[in-house]
PDB file of N, CA, C and O in Angstrom:
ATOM      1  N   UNK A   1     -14.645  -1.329 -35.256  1.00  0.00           N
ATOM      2  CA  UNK A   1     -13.930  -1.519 -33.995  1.00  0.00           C
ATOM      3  C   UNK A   1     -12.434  -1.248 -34.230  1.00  0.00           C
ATOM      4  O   UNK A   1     -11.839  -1.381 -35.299  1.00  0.00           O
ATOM      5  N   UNK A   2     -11.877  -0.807 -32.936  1.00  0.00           N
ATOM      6  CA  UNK A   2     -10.699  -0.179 -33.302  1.00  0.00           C
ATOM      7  C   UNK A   2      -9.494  -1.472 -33.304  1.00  0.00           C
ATOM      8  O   UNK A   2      -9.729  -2.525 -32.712  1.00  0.00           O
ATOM      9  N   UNK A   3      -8.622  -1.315 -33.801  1.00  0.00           N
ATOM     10  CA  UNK A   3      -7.831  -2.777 -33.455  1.00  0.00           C
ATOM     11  C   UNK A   3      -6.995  -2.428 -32.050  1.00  0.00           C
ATOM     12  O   UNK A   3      -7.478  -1.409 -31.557  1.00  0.00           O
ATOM     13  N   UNK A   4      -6.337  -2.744 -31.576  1.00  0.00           N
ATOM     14  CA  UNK A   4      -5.243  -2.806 -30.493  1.00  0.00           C
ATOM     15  C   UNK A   4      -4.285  -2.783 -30.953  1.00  0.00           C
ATOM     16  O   UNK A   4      -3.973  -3.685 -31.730  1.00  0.00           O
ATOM     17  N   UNK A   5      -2.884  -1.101 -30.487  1.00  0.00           N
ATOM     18  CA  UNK A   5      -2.023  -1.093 -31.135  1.00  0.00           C
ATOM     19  C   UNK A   5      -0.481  -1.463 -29.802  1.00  0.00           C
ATOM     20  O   UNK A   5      -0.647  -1.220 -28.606  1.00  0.00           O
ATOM     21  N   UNK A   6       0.226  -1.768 -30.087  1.00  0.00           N
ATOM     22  CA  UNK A   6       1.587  -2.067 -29.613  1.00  0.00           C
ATOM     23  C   UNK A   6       1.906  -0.560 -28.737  1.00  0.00           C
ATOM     24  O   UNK A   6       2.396   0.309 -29.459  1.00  0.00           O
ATOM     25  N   UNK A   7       1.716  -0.218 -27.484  1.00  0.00           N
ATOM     26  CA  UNK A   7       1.774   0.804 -26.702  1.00  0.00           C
ATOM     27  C   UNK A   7       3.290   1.308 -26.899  1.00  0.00           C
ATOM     28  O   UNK A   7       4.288   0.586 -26.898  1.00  0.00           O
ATOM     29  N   UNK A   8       3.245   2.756 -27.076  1.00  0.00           N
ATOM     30  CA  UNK A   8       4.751   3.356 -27.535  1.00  0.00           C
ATOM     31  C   UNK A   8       5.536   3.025 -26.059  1.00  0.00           C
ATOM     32  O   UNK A   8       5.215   2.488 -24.998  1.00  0.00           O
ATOM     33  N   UNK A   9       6.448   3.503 -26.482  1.00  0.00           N
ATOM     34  CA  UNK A   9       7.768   3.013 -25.308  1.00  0.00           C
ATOM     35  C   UNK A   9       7.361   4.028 -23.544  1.00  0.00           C
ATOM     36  O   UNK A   9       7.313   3.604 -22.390  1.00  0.00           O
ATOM     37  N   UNK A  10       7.092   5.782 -24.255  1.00  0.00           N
ATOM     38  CA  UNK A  10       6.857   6.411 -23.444  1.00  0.00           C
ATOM     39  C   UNK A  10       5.490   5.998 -22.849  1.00  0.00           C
ATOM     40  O   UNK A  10       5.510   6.551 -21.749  1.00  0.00           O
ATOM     41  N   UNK A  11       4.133   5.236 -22.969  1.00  0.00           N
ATOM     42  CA  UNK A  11       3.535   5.003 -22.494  1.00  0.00           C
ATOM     43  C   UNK A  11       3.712   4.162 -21.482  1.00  0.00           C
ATOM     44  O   UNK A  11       3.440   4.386 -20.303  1.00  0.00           O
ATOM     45  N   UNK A  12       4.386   2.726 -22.160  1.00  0.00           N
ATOM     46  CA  UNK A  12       4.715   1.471 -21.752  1.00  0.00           C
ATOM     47  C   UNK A  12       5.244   2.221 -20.370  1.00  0.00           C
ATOM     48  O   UNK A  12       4.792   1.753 -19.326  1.00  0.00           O
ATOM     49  N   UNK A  13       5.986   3.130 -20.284  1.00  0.00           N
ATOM     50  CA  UNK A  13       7.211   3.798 -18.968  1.00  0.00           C
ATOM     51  C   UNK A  13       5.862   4.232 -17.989  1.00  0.00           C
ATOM     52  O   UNK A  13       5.533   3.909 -16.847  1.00  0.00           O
ATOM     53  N   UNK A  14       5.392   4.927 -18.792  1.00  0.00           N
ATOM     54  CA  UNK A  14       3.983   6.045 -17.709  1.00  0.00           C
ATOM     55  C   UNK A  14       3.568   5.036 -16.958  1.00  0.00           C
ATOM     56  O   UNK A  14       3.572   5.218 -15.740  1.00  0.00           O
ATOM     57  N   UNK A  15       3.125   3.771 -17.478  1.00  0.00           N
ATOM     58  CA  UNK A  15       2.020   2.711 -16.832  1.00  0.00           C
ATOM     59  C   UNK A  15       3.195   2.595 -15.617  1.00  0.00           C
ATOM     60  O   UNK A  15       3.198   3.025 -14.463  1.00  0.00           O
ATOM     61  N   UNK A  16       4.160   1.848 -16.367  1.00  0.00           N
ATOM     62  CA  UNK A  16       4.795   1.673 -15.465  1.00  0.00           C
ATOM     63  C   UNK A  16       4.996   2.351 -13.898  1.00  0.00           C
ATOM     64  O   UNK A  16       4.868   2.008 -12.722  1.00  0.00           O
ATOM     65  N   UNK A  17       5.376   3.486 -14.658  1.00  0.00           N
ATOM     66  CA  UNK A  17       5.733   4.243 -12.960  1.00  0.00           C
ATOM     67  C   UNK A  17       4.540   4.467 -12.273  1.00  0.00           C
ATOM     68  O   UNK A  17       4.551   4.076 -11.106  1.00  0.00           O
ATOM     69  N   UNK A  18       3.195   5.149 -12.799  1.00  0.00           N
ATOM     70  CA  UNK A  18       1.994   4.641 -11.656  1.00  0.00           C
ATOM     71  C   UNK A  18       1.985   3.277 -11.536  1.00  0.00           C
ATOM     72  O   UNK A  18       1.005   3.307 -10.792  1.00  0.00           O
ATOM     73  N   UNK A  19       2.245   1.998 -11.629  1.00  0.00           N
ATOM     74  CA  UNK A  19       2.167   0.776 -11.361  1.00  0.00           C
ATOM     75  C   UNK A  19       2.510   0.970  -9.579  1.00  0.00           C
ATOM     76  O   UNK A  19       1.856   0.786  -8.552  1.00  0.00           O
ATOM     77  N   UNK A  20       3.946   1.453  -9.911  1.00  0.00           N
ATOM     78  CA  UNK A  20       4.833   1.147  -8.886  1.00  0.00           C
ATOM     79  C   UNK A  20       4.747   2.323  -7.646  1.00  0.00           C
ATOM     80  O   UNK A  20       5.087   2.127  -6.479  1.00  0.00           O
ATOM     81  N   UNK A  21       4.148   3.725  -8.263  1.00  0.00           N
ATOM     82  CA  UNK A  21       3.732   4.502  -7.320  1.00  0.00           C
ATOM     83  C   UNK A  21       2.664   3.971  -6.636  1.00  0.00           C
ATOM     84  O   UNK A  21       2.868   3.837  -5.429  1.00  0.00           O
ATOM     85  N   UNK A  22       1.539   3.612  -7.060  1.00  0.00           N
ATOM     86  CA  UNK A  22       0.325   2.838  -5.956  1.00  0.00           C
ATOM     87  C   UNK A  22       0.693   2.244  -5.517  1.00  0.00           C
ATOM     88  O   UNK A  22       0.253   2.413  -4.380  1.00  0.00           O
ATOM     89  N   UNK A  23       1.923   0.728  -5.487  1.00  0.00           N
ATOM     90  CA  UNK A  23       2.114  -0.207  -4.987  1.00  0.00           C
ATOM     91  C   UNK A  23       3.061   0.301  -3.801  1.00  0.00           C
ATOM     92  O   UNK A  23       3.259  -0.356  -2.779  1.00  0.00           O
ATOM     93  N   UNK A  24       3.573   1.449  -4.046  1.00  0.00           N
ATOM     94  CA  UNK A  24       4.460   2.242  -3.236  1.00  0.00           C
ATOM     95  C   UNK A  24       3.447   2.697  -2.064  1.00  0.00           C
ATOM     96  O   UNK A  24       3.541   2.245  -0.922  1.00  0.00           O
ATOM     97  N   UNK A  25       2.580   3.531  -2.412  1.00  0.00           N
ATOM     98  CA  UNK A  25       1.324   4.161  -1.597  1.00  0.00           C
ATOM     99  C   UNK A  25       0.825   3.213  -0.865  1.00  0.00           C
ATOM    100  O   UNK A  25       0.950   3.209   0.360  1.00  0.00           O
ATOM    101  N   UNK A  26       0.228   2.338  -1.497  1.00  0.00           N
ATOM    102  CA  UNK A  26      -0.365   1.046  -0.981  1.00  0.00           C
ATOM    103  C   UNK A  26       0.451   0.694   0.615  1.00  0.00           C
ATOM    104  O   UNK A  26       0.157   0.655   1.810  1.00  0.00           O
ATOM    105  N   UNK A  27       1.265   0.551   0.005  1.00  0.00           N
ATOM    106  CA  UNK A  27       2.389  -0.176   1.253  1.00  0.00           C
ATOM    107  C   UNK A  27       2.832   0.514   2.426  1.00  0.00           C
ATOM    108  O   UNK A  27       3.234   0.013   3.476  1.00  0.00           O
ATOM    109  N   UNK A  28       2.700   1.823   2.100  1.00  0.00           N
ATOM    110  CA  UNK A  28       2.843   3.195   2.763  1.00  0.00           C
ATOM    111  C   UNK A  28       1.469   3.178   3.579  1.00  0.00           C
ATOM    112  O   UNK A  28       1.488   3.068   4.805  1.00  0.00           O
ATOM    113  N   UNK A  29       0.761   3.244   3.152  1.00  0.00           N
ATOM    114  CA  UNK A  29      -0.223   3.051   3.884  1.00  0.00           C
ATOM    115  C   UNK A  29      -1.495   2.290   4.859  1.00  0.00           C
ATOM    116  O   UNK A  29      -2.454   2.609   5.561  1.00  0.00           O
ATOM    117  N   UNK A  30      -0.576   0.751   4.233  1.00  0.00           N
ATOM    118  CA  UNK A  30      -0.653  -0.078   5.086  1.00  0.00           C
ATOM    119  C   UNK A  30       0.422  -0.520   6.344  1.00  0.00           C
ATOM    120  O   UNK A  30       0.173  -1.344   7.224  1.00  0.00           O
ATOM    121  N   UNK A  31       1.570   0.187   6.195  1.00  0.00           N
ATOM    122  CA  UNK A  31       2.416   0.092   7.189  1.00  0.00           C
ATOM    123  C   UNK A  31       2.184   1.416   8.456  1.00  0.00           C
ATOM    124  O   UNK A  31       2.528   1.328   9.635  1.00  0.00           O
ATOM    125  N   UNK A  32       1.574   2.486   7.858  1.00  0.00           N
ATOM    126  CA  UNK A  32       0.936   3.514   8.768  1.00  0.00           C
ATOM    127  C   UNK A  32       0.081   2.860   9.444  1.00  0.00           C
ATOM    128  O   UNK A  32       0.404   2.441  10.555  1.00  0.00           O
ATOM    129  N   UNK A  33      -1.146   2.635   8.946  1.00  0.00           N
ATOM    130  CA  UNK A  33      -2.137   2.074   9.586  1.00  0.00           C
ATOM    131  C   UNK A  33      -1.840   0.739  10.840  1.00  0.00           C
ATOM    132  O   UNK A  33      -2.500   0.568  11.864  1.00  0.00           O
ATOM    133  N   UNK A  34      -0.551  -0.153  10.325  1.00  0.00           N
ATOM    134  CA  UNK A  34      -0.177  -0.888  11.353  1.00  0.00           C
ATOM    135  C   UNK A  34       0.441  -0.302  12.454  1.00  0.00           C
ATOM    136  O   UNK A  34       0.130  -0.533  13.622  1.00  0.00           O
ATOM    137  N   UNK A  35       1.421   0.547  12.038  1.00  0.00           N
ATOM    138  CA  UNK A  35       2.118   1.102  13.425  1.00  0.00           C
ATOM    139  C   UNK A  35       1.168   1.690  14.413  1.00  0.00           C
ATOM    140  O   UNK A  35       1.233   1.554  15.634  1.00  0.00           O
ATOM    141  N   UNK A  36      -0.095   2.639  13.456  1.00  0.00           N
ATOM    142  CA  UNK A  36      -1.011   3.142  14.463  1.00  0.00           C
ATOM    143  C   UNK A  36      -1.624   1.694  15.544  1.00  0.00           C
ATOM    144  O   UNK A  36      -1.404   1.504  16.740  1.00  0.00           O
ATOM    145  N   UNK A  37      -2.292   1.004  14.735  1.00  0.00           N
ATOM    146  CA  UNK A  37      -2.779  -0.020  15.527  1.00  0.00           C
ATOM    147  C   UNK A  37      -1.873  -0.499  16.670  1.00  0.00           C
ATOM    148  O   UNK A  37      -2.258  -0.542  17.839  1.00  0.00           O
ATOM    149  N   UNK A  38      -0.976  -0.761  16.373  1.00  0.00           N
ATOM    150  CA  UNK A  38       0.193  -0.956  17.244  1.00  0.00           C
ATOM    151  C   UNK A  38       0.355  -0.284  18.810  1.00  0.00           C
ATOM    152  O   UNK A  38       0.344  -0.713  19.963  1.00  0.00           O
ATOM    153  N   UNK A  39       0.505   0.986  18.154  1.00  0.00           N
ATOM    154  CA  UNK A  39       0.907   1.938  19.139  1.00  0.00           C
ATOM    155  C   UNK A  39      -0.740   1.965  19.911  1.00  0.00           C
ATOM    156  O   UNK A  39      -0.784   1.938  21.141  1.00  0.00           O
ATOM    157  N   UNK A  40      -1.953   2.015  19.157  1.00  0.00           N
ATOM    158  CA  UNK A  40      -3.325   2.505  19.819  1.00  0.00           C
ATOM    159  C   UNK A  40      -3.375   1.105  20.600  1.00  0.00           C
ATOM    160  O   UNK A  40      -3.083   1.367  21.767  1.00  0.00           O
ATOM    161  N   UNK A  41      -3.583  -0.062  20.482  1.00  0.00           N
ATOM    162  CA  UNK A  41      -3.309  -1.322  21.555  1.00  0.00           C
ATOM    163  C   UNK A  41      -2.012  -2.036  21.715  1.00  0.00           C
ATOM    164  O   UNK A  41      -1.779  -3.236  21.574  1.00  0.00           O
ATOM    165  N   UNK A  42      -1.319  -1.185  21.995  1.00  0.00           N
ATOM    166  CA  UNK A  42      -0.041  -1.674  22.698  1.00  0.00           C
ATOM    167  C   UNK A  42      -0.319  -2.125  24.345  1.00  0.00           C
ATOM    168  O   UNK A  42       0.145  -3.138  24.869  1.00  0.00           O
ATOM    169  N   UNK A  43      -1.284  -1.003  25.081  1.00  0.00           N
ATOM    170  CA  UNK A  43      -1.125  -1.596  26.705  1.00  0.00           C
ATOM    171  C   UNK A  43      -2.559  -2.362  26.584  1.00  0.00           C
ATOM    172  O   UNK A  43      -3.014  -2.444  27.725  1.00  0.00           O
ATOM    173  N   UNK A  44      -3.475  -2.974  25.607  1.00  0.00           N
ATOM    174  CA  UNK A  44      -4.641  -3.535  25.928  1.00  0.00           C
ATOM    175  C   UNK A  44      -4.418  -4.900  26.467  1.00  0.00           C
ATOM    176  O   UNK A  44      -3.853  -5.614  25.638  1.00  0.00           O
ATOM    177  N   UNK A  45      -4.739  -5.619  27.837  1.00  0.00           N
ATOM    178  CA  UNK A  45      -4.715  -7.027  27.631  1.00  0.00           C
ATOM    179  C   UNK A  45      -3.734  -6.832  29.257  1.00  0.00           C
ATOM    180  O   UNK A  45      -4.015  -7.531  30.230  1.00  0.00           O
ATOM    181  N   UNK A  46      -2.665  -5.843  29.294  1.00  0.00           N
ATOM    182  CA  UNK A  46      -1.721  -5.787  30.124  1.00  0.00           C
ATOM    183  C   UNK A  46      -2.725  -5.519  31.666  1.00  0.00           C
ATOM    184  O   UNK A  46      -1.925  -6.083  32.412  1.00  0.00           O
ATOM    185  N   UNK A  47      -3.460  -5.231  32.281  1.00  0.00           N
ATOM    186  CA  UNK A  47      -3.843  -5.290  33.205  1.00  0.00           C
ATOM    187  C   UNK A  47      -4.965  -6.198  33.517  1.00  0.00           C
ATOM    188  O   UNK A  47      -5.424  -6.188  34.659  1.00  0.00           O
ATOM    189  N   UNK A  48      -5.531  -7.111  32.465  1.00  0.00           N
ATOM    190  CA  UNK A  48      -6.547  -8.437  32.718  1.00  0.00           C
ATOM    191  C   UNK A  48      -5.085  -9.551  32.743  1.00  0.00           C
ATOM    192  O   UNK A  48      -5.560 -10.676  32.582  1.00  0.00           O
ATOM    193  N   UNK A  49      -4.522  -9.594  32.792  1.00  0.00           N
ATOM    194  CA  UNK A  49      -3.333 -10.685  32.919  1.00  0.00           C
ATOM    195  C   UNK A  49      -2.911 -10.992  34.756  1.00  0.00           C
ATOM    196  O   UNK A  49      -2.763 -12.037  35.389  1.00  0.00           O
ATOM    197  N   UNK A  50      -2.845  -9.844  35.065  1.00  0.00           N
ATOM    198  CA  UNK A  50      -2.265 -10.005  36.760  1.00  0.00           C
ATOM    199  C   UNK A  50      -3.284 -10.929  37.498  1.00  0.00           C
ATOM    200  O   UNK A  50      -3.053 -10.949  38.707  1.00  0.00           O
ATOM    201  N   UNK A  51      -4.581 -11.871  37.035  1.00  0.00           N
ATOM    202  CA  UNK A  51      -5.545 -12.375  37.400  1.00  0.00           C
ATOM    203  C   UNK A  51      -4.911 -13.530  38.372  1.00  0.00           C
ATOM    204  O   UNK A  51      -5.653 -14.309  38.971  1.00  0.00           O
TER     205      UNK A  51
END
């Protein structure tokens, strides 16, 4: 079995920056998906109210 070695510096960086690119994406694409929702029922609800 292999042992586990101390990840070089340039790796340690790589992880890093995909870390922060998905978390980037992620967020990106959960803030799309809200505005759509947003905008797709923005007038729902507005004409059962005048009751």
């Amino acid at each position: 079995m292999k042992l586990a070695t101390k990840p070089a510096k340039s790796e340690l960086w790589m992880s890093t920056k995909v870390s922060i690119l998905a978390m980037f994406a992620v967020g990106m694409l959960s803030f799309i998906i809200q505005i759509l929702m947003t905008t797709i029922t923005a007038g729902w609800g507005v004409a059962a109210s005048g009751g």
